[in-house]
C-alpha positions, 0 to 999 in steps of 0.5 A: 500500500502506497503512502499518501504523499502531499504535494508542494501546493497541498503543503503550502495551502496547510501552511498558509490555513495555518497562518490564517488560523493562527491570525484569526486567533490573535485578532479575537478579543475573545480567549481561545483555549484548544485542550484535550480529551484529558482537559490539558491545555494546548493552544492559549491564544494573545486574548486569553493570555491577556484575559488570565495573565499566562503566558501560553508557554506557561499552562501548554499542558496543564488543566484547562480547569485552571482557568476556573475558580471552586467550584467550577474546577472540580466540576470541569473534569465530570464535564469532559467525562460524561460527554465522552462517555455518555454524550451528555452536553452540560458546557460541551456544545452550550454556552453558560455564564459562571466565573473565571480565574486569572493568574493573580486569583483575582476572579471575573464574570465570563460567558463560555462555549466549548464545542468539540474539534470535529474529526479528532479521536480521542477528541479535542475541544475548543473553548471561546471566553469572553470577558463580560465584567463590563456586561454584567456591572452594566446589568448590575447598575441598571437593576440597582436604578431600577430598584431605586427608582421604585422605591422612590416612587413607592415614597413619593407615590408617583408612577411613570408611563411611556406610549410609542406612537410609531409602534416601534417598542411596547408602551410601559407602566412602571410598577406603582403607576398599577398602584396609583391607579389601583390595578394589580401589576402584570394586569392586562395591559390598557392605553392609560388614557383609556383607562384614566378617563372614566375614573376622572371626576366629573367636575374635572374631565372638560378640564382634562380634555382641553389639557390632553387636546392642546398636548395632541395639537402640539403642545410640549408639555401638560401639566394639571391637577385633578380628581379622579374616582378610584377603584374602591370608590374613594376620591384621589387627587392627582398632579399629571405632567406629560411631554411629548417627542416630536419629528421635525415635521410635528409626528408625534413618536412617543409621550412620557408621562407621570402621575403623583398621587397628592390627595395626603398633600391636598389634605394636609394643605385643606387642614392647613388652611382650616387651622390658618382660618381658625387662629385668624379668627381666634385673633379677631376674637381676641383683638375685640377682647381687649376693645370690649371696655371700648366698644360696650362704651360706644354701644352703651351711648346710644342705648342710654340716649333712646332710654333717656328720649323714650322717658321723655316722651313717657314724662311728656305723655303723662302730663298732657303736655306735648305736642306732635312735633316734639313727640316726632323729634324724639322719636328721631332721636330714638331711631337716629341712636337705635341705627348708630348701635345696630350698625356698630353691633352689625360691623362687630358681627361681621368682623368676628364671625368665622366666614370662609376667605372671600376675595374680591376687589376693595376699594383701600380707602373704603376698607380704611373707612369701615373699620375705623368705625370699630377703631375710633370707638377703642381710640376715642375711650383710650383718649386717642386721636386718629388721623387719615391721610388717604391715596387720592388715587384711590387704589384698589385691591385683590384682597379678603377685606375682613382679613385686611381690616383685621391687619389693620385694626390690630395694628391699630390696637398695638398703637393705641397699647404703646401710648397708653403711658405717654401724655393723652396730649401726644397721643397721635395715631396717623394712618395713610395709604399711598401707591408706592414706586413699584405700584403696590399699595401701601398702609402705614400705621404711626404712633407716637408712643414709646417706641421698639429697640432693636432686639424687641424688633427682631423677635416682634413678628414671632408667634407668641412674642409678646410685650403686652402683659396679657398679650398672646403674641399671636395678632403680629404674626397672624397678620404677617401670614395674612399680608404674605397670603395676599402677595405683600410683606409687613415690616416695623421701623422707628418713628423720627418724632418718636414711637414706632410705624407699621408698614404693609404693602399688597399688590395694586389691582391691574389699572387701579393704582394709577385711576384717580 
């Protein structure tokens, strides 16, 4: 039998595969390993040294399970044993992710596949390692922000949504968006418009719809809050921002939308308000408190008047000695005074009675004027004198006029306090409004009384702060919360002739400041 002989170009084709092949490996940015049917190394190729930190010359010959840390190692032999004995692949001719080993001990996550040199007995094997530490950090960090930005917005309660309108990826809820709208997560999956606009509340949806029209005809952004009716009946408040992606040609491709469930929030502010509104009212009460002596005063004129004209005309009658004229003018009399008692009892009702916050447009001068009735009274037993001098522009403002009038009678009443101890000659009290250089509106309350020092200033507008012997410390620092509700700031400075002034300021209403 004649030896198979290879030709001269049979040779040089083996040599130049070879040189192919040995290219092909040390352009691979993936390690090749070649091992035998006993798992010894023959072949490491430059991706794998630099993957392990072997020189090739170093592991020709030992396990290919160097390369793999406990328990990895002892399982590779088993491995190579029951695919060539039984054919049972377990990494033979399948990929799997697991850890390897580097020369230095130091390990990293790779992804290996082996797969059996075809036409070798006993078989060799070749195995493709890739290094995919970057991969799975990357995976790793994304599973880290995904976990993160659930919980925050499982403690912001706030859900997120995506819709593709070219249809080229799915549309998305996160998790707590199922939750803030009341589904179980992994239910079937809806359009969230189409699933939140029944649940919106009646007295909202023409609201609703006019936000997500201006989004559809090109608005970038919307941002509402409304009502809507959750699954298990109770009312929720939501606050939903929007935006949407364009085309250049206005194709809309995709919307990103949140939803925060506010109702807490809502409620809280509600609450809020409700205790603002109550203290505002303990204040009025309390700010007539200190005027009663004043004000039963004031009542208690008129009503001695009608008694004294009512037995006069008693005394006239039993005498027999009247006549109609006279009889008519103390009945004047009697009701000139009964209207001047009934209207300083109807301005004290409406001053102290727990009312909701009503704004509309006031006249300032007129708001000086009504309340004056209340003050002068408090002024006039305290032998105070008080002076207006009144913007004839006649401003107006955007304002709660009882509130205001509350501002102003309580500073009033810290006047007329501060000069209780003063000469009854100087005490002055000179109240005036004026259109400031910004156009806002400005009150000043000015007393001739002793006066605040400086660390008095400081703490003035804190709540109980206070140096009046029976004072709350409460009136300061309800009306700075009242003037800062409306838009303006109160402040207190030293009055050159002596004592102190009270500044407040509120927004002038749109093309009233300058009306004379």
């Amino acid at each position: 039998m004649t030896a198979l002989r290879l030709t001269e170009p049979h040779v040089e084709r083996a040599q130049r595969l070879e040189r192919e092949f040995q290219a092909v490996l040390d352009a691979a940015v993936d390690a090749v390993v070649l091992f035998d049917h006993d798992g010894r190394i023959e072949l490491l190729n430059h991706a794998g040294e630099r993957m392990f930190g072997y020189n090739e010359e170093d592991v020709i010959g030992l396990k290919v399970n160097i390369l793999l840390p406990e328990p990895y190692r002892s399982q590779h032999d088993d491995y190579l044993r029951h695919y060539i004995d039984a054919g049972e692949p377990r990494i033979i001719g399948t990929g799997r992710e697991l850890s390897a080993k580097r020369r230095d001990g130091s390990e990293f996550s790779a992804e290996f596949a082996v797969g059996r040199v075809k036409g070798t007995e006993p078989p060799r094997f070749a195995g493709f390692i890739r290094d995919i530490t970057v991969r799975r950090n990357a995976e790793e960090a994304l599973r880290r922000s995904e976990a993160q930005l659930t919980i925050a917005q499982e403690i912001a309660n706030l859900g997120n949504y995506v819709v593709h309108f070219d249809g080229r990826y799915e549309d998305y809820w996160s998790p707590h968006l199922y939750r803030v709208l009341g589904r179980r997560y992994g239910e079937t999956y809806i359009g969230v418009y189409d699933y939140l606009e029944p649940m919106v509340h009646a007295a909202d949806l023409a609201h609703w719809h006019q936000a997500r029209a201006e989004l559809d005809a090109g608005a970038r952004t919307m941002d509402i809050e409304y009502r809507i009716v959750h699954p298990d009946g109770s009312l929720r408040y939501v606050h939903h921002i929007a935006q949407t992606t364009r085309r250049p040609d206005g194709y809309a491709l995709r919307q990103v939308g949140t939803l925060h469930d506010i109702t807490d929030r809502r409620r809280a502010e509600d609450e809020a308000r409700q205790m603002q509104d109550r203290i505002t009212h303990f204040g009025r009460i309390s700010t007539m408190g200190e005027m009663a002596a004043g004000i039963a005063h004031e009542v208690n004129q008129p009503l001695t008047a009608i008694a004294t004209y009512a037995q006069a005309c008693q005394r006239l009658i039993g005498a027999g000695n009247y006549t109609q004229d006279g009889i008519a003018t103390a009945l004047e009399q009697i009701s000139a005074q009964a209207l001047r008692a009934g209207e300083v009892i109807r301005r004290l009702r409406t001053f102290v009675k727990n009312r909701e916050v009503r704004r509309e447009l006031v006249e300032v001068n007129k708001v000086l004027e009504d309340v004056l009735t209340l003050a002068q009274t408090d002024a006039r037993h305290n032998g105070v004198r008080i002076t207006l001098e009144m913007s004839p522009l006649q401003p107006q403002v955007q304002a709660d006029m009882v509130q205001i009038q509350q501002v102003i009678l309580n500073l009033l009443r810290n006047s007329i306090d501060a000069m209780l101890n003063v000469p009854e000659g100087r005490r002055e009290i000179l109240v005036r409004t004026l259109v400031d250089d910004e156009g806002d509106v400005e009150f000043m309350v000015a007393d001739r009384g002793t006066g605040v020092d400086a660390t008095t200033m400081a703490e003035l507008f804190n709540p109980f702060f206070t140096t009046k012997p029976g004072g709350t410390g409460l009136g300061l620092s309800i009306s700075r919360s009242i003037i800062r509700a409306h838009g303006g700031k109160l402040w207190c400075s030293s009055n050159p002739g002596g004592g102190a002034r009270f500044f407040f300021t509120l927004p002038a209403a749109p093309a009233s400041a300058g009306n004379p």
